[in-house]
Structure formats: structure tokens, C-alpha cells
TORDO-326917 format. One record per atom (N, C-alpha, C): residue in one letter; y, z, x. Coordinates in steps of 0.1 Angstrom, whole numbers, plus 5000, padded with zeros to 4 digits. Example, Ala and Ser with C-alpha at 12.3 -4.5 7.8 and 13.67 -1.06 7.14 Angstrom:
# residues 2
A494350785132A495550785123A496750785132S497850715128S498950715137S500050795129
This chain:
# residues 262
X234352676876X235752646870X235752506864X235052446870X235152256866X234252276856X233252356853X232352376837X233452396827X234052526835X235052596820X235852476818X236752436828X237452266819X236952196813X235852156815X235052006805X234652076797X234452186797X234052246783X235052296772X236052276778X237552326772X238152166767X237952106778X238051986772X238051946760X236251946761X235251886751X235651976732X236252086734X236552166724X237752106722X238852076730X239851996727X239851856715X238551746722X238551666721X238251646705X236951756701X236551786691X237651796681X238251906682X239651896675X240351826670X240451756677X241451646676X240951506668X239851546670X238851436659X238951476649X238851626644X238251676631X239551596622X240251666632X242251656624X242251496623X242451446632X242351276627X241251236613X240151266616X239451226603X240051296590X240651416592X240851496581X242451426575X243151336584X244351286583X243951176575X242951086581X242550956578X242150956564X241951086555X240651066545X241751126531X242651196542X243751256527X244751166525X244351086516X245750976511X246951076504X248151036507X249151066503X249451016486X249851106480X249851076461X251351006460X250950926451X252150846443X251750896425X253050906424X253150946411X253350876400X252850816388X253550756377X254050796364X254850816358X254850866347X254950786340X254150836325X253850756315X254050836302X253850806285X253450856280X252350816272X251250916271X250250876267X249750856253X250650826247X249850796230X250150716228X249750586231X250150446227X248950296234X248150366227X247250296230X247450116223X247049976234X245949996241X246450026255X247950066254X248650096267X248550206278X248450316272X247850426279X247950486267X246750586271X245950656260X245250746267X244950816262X243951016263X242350946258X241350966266X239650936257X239051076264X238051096259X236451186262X236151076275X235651146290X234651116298X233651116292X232551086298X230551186300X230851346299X231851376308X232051496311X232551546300X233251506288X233851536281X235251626285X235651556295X236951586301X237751456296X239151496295X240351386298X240751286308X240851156296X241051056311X242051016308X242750956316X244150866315X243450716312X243350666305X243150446303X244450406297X243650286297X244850156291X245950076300X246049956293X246649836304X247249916314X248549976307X249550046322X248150116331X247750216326X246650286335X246150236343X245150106343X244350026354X245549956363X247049906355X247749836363X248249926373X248650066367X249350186380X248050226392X246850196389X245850196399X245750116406X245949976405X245449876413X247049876423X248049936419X249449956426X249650036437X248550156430X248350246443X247650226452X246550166452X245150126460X246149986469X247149946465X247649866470X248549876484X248850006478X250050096490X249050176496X247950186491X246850276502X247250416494X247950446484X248050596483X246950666466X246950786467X245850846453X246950866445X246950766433X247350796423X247250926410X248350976410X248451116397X249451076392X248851086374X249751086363X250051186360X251451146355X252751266349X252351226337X252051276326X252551226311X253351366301X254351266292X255351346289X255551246281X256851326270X257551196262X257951086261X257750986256X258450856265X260250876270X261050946256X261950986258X262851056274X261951126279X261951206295X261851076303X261450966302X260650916310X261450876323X262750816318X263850786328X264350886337X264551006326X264951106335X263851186346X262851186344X262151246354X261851056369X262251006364X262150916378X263850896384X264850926375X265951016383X266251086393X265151186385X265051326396X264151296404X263851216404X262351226413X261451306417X260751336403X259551366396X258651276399X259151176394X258051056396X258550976402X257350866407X257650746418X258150606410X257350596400X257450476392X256850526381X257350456369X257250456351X256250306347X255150376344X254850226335X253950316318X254650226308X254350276297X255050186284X254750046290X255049986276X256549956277X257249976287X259149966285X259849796288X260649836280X261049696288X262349716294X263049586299X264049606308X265349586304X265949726298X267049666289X268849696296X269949626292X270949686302X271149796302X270949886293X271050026290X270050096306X268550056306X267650136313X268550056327X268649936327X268949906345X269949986348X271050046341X271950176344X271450326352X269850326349X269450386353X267850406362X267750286361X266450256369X266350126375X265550066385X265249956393X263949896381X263749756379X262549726373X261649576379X260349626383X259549496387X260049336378X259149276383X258849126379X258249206363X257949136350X256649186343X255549116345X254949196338X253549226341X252849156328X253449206320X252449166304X253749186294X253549076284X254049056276X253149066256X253649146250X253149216240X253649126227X252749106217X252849086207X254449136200X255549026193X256249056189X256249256176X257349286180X257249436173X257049396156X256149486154X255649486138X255849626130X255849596116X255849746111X254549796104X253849916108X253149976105X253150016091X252650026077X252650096066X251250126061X251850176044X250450206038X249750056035X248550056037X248049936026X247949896016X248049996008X247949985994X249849975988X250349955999X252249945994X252649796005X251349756012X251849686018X253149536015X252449506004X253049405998X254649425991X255249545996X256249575991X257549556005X256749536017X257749546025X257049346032X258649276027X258249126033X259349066035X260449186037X261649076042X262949246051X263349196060X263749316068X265449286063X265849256054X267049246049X266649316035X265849346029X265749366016X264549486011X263149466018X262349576016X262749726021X263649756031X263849876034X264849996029X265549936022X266949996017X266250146011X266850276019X266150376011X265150446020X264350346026X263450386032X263750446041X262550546046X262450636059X261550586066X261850546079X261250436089X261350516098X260150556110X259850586121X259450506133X260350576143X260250476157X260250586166X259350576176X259550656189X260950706197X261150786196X262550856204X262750736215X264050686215X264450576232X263950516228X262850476220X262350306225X263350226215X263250076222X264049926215X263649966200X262150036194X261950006185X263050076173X263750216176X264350276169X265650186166X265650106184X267250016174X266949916163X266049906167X265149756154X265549856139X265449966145X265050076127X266850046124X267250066132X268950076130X269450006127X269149876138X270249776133X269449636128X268249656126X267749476117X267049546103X266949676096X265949686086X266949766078X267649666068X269549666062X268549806053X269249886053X269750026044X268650116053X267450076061X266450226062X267150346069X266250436068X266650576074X265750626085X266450606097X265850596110X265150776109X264050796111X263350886116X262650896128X263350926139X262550976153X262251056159X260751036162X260351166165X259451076182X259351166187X258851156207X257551126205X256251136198X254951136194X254951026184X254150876189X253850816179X252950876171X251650926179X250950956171X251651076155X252151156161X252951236149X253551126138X254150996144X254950936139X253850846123X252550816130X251650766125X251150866112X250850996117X250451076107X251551126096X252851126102X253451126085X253350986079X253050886086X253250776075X251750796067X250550826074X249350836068X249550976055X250351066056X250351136041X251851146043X252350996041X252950986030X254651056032X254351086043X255851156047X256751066051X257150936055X257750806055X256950696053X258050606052X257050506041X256750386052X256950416065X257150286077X256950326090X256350306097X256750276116X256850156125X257950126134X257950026141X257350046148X256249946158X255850006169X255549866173X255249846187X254449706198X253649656186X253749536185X252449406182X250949496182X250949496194X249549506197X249149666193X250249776194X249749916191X249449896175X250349846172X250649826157X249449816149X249049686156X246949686152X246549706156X246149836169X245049926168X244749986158X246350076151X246450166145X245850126128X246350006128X245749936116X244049916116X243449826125X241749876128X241349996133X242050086134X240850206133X241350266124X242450246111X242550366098X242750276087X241450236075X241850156069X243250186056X243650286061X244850356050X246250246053X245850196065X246950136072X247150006075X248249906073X248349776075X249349756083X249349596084X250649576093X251349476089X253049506079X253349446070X254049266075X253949226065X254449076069X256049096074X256549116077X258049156077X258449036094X258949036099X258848936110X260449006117X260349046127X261249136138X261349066151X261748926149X261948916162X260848866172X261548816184X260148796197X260448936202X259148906208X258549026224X259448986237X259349156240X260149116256X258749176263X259449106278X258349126288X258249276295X257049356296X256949476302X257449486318X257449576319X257849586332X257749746344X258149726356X257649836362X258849936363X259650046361X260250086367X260750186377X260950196385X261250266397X262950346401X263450436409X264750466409X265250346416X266850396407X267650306414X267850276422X267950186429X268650186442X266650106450X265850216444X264350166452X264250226466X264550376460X264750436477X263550476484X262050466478X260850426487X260750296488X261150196488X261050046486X259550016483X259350036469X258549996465X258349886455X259449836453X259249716444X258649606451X258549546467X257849456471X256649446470X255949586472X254649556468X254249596455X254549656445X254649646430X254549506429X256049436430X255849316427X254649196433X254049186444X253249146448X251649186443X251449296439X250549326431X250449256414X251449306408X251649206397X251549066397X251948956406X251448856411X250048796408X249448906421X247948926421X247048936405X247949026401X247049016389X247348946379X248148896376X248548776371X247848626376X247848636387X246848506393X245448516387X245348626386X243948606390X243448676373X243948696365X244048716349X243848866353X244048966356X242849086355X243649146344X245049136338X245549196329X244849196318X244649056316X243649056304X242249096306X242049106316X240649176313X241349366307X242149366320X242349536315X242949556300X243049436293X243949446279X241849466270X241749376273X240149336266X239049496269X239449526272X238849686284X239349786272X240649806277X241349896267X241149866251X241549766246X241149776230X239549756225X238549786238X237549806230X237449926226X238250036237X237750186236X239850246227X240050166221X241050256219X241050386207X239950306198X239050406187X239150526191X239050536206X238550636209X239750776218X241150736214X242150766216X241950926213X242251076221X242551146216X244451166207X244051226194X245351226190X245651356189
């Protein structure tokens, strides 16, 4: 009888290990949602594998966030347009994709400290017409100008570029390829996306027109912060701020943004 217990034991004990180790090794997933055509911010590339990866600034910054809270990061990507609403519903845990923090979005979302601050907004055109757009009171009248669905950039289309004709569509990239044949004659977009798109298509420039300063990026999370995650969000951003890593992950990203699927 005292065999059969220590041996019942011992099968206990086992047990109970497997399941602890099996507890210990499955991190819990946090979710971010982003959208991904906007490089050097997040972006779609080829692996080795020739599988799909998520990169770009936001990308390495929503990793170093999770590894922070101990949990395995999975990306949502979707329109930028959705993006609020799915961290409403809570779809997702937190949004990073380029946004900033406007009174409009704090109606609807919590937002970190920022993180990175982007190259004043530029306009995208042809090269060969470049010279025709150099003053945002007077080059646009007429024109059909493209800006991403929701972003600041469509108000820039509306209310600083006197007569254009706001065209929005959810896909920069779409947004990019009517301007490349010629289906509008403009896109607003970030500083820094602005000239990617300009170094990797030489069809494309980035006109002198001058729109204003940059706002600062930022994280955002539901209202209210009902996993309280902005303390360590924010503490992370800190971190990497101290210690520069943003710019490395900026320097990282625009070497490979060439390599953007579109």
C-alpha cells in the first residue's frame, strides 16, 4: 500500500510540473493594431521564407512593449480608418501606426507620452509637374489631392490647399498608384513616408509646398485604460528614448523599405 501511494504520488507530482512548465512557457498575447502600408512605419516585406513580415518603427516599438509586459505580441492590420474602432471594441489592446493625438481621437481613445516625432507633412507628386505645385494657397485650385481615409492628412487636403478636391481612399498605397498614372495630380502624406515613396519611384517627387510642423506620434489604448497599460507603455517609450533605439529602429526600417509589399 505505501508503494501504491509514493507511486501515485510521484505521478501526481509529475503532473503538476508538466502543467507548470506548460503555464510558464505560454505567454499570454497582446494585440496591436496597425495599418500596414506606410512605410518606414509599418510595412509588409518577403522573409528567407518568403513569407510575410510585419516591420517598421511602430513594429519593433509594439515589440519591445510586449516583451516588456512579458506578453507575445500579434498584429491586427486593417485600414487605418477602423483603427479606433476596433480598440473600442476591444479587438485590440493598443494602436500604433503613425497617429497622433488629436481632440477628435482623445474622444475616443487613451494616448501614451510620444514616442517619435516625423518629418513635417509633405506633398507627394509627379516629377516632371513638380514645379508647378510651390504655394498651398495657389498651386492646388482644381486639383484632385489624395489623403488617407481619418488621417490629419485629409484635413490638410480640406482646409490649407485653397480650391483642391479631397480624394480619400483607406490604401496609401492605392493612393500612391493613382497619382503614379496620373489619376490625381497630389498626395499628402508623413515627411518621412513622403520620401520613401519618392526614393524608390523616380516618377515621383516631393513638392516644395510647406504644410505646417509635425506632431508628435503616439500610443493609443481604450479609454478609460481598462488593462492599465499606459504605465508601462509609457515607461518603455522612456527607455527607448534614453537610450536612442527609435532611431536605430527608424535607420533599420528605411533601409529595407524598397522592399515594402504593395
Amino acid at each position: 500500500m505505501k508503494k501504491l501511494i509514493i507511486l501515485w504520488m510521484a505521478v501526481l507530482l509529475c503532473v503538476s510540473a508538466v502543467a507548470c512548465t506548460a503555464g510558464a512557457s505560454a505567454k499570454e498575447k497582446i494585440t496591436f493594431a496597425t495599418s500596414a502600408d506606410y512605410p518606414p512605419f509599418e510595412f509588409i516585406v518577403l522573409d528567407e521564407n518568403n513569407e510575410q513580415k510585419y516591420v517598421g518603427i511602430d513594429v519593433s516599438v509594439a515589440s519591445v512593449i510586449a516583451d516588456d509586459l512579458g506578453k507575445e505580441l500579434s498584429v491586427m492590420n486593417m485600414d487605418f480608418d477602423s483603427l479606433m474602432a476596433a480598440l473600442q471594441k476591444g479587438d485590440a489592446d493598443f494602436v500604433l501606426a503613425a497617429i497622433e493625438k488629436t481632440p477628435e481621437r482623445l474622444e475616443a481613445a487613451d494616448f501614451s507620452d510620444p514616442y517619435y516625432t516625423d518629418l513635417p507633412p509633405m506633398v507627394l507628386v509627379k516629377a516632371d509637374k513638380a514645379a508647378e505645385f510651390n504655394d498651398a494657397a495657389t498651386s492646388f485650385e482644381g486639383k484632385s489631392v489624395g489623403a488617407q481615409t481619418g488621417t490629419t492628412k485629409a484635413e490638410i487636403v480640406t482646409n490649407d490647399l485653397t480650391g483642391a478636391n479631397l480624394v480619400a481612399l483607406t490604401s496609401v498605397n492605392d493612393l500612391v498608384n493613382q497619382l503614379v498614372y496620373d489619376k490625381i495630380d497630389a498626395v499628402v502624406l508623413d515627411g518621412a513616408v513622403a520620401l520613401q515613396y519618392a526614393q524608390s519611384n523616380d516618377s515621383l517627387a516631393v513638392a516644395e509646398v510647406s504644410l505646417g510642423e509635425a506632431y508628435p506620434y503616439c500610443v493609443a489604448v481604450q479609454k478609460g485604460d481598462p488593462r492599465n497599460l499606459l504605465p508601462s507603455i509609457n515607461a518603455t517609450i522612456a527607455k527607448l528614448l534614453s537610450e536612442d533605439k527609435i532611431t536605430a529602429f527608424a535607420a533599420e526600417a528605411d533601409a529595407i523599405s524598397d522592399q515594402a509589399i504593395e
